[in-house]
C-alpha positions as CSV (number, residue, x, y, z in Angstrom):
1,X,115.4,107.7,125.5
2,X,112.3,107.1,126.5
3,X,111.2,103.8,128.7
4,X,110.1,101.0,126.9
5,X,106.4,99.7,129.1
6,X,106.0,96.1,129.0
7,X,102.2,96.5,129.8
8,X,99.4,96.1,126.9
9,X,98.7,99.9,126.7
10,X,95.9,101.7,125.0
11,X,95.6,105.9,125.1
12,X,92.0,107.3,125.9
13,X,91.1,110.8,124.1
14,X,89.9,112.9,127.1
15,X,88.6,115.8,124.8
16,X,88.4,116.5,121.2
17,X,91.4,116.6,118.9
18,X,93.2,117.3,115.7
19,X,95.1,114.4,113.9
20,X,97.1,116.0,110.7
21,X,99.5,114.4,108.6
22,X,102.2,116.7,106.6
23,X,105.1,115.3,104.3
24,X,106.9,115.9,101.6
25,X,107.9,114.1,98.7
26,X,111.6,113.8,96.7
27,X,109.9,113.6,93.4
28,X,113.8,114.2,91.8
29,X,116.1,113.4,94.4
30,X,119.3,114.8,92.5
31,X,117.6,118.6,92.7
32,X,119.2,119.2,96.3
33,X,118.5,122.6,94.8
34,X,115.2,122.4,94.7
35,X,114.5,120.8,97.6
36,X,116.8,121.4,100.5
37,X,114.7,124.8,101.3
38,X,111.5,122.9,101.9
39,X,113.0,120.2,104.1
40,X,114.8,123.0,106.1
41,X,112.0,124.7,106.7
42,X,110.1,121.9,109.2
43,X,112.6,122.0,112.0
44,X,112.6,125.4,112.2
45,X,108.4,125.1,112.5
46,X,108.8,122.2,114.6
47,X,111.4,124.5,116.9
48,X,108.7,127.5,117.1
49,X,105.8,125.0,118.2
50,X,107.8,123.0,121.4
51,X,108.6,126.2,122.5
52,X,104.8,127.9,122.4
53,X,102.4,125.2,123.0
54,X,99.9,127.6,123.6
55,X,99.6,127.4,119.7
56,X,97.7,124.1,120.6
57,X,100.2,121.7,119.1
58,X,100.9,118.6,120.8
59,X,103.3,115.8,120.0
60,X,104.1,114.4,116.5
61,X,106.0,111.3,114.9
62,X,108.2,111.3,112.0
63,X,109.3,108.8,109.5
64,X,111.8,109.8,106.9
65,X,112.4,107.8,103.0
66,X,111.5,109.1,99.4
67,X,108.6,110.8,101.4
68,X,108.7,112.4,104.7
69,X,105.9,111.7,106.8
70,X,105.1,114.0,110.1
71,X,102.2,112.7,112.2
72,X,100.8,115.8,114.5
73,X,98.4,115.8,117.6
74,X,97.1,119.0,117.6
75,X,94.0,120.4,120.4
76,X,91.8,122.0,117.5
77,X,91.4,122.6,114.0
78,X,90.6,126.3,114.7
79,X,94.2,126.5,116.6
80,X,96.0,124.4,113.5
81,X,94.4,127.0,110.8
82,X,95.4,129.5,112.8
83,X,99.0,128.5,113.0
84,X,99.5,128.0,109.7
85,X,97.9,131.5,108.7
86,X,99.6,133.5,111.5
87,X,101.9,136.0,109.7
88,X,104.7,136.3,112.4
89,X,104.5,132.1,112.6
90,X,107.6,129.7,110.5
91,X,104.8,128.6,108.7
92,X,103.8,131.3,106.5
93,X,106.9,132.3,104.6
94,X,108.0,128.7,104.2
95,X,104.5,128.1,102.7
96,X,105.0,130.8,100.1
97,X,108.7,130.2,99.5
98,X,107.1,126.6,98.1
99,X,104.4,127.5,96.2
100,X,107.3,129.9,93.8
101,X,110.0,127.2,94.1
102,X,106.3,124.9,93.1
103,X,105.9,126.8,89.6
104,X,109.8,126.3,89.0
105,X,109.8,123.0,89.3
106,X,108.5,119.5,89.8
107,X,111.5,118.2,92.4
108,X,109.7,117.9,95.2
109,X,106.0,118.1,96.3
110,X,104.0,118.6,99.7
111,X,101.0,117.4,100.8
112,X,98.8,117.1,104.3
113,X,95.4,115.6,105.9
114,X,93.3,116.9,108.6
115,X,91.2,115.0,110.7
116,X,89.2,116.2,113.2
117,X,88.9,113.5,116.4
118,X,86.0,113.4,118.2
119,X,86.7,112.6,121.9
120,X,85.6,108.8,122.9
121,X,86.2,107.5,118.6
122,X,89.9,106.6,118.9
123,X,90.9,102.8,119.3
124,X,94.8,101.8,119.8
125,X,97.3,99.5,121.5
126,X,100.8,99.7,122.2
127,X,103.3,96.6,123.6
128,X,106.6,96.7,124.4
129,X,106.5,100.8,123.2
130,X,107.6,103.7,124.7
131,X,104.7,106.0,124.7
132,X,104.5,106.3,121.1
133,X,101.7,108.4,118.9
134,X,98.7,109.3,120.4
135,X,100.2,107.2,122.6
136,X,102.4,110.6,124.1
137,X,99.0,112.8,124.0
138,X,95.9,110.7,125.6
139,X,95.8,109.2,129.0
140,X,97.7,105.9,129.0
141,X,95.9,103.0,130.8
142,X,96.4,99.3,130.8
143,X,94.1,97.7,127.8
144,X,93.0,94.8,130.0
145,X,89.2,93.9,131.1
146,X,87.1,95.4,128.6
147,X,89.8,96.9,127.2
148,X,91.5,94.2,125.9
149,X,90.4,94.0,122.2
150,X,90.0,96.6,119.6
151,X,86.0,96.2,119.8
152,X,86.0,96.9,123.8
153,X,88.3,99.5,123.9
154,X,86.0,101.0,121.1
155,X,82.9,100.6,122.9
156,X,84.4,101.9,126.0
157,X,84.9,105.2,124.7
């Protein structure tokens, strides 16, 4: 488990970088059926990307209900698209195994957002965290002097 820092924390973004949320949603929660294949299919994408970061992926958080929500860090949007087209990636198959379940049936829907991060426009704080969110990718300093409130540690970027 990771170590809990007592410290007001804030993560700079060194370089440009790729923010994309991916989920999915248990519109009928009773159709294991239906949607057992699509939940299965993240760990095993999740799996492929720890082991070759040089596919540009970085961290991620997850937080599991009705709708699963994944959190990625990812170096570029060039390296993201590319993932998710590559044809000997998890991705691809998974992607199309959905969009035929998709025209079956209702039980459960996907969605994502991609946003692009210019270095220097992030603003964040983290107390009594483990490193946490972009908290795991950008360089971890102590938000104190001009860093101390969301407006100077925006300015400061």
């Amino acid at each position: 488990m990771a170590r809990i820092r007592s410290e007001r924390m804030t993560a700079i973004a060194e370089t440009d970088f790729v923010l994309f949320m991916i989920g999915m949603r248990f519109n009928n929660v009773f159709a294991i059926h239906r949607w057992l294949p699509v939940f299965l299919a993240m760990p095993k994408m999740l799996k492929e990307l720890h082991i070759h970061r040089e596919l540009g992926f970085t961290s991620y958080e997850m937080w599991m209900g009705r709708t699963l929500i994944l959190v990625q860090y990812w170096e570029s949007a060039d390296k993201l698209i590319e993932y998710a087209k590559a044809k000997d990636s998890e991705h691809l198959p998974a992607w199309r195994s959905f969009n035929k379940l998709a025209m079956k049936s209702k039980a459960v829907g996907i969605w994502h957002e991609t946003y692009v991060v210019e270095k220097g426009k992030t603003e964040n704080v983290y107390v009594n965290m483990p490193p946490f969110g972009f908290g795991k990718v950008g360089a971890l300093q102590v938000a104190s002097g001009k860093r101390n409130t969301a407006q100077g540690r925006l300015s400061q970027n």
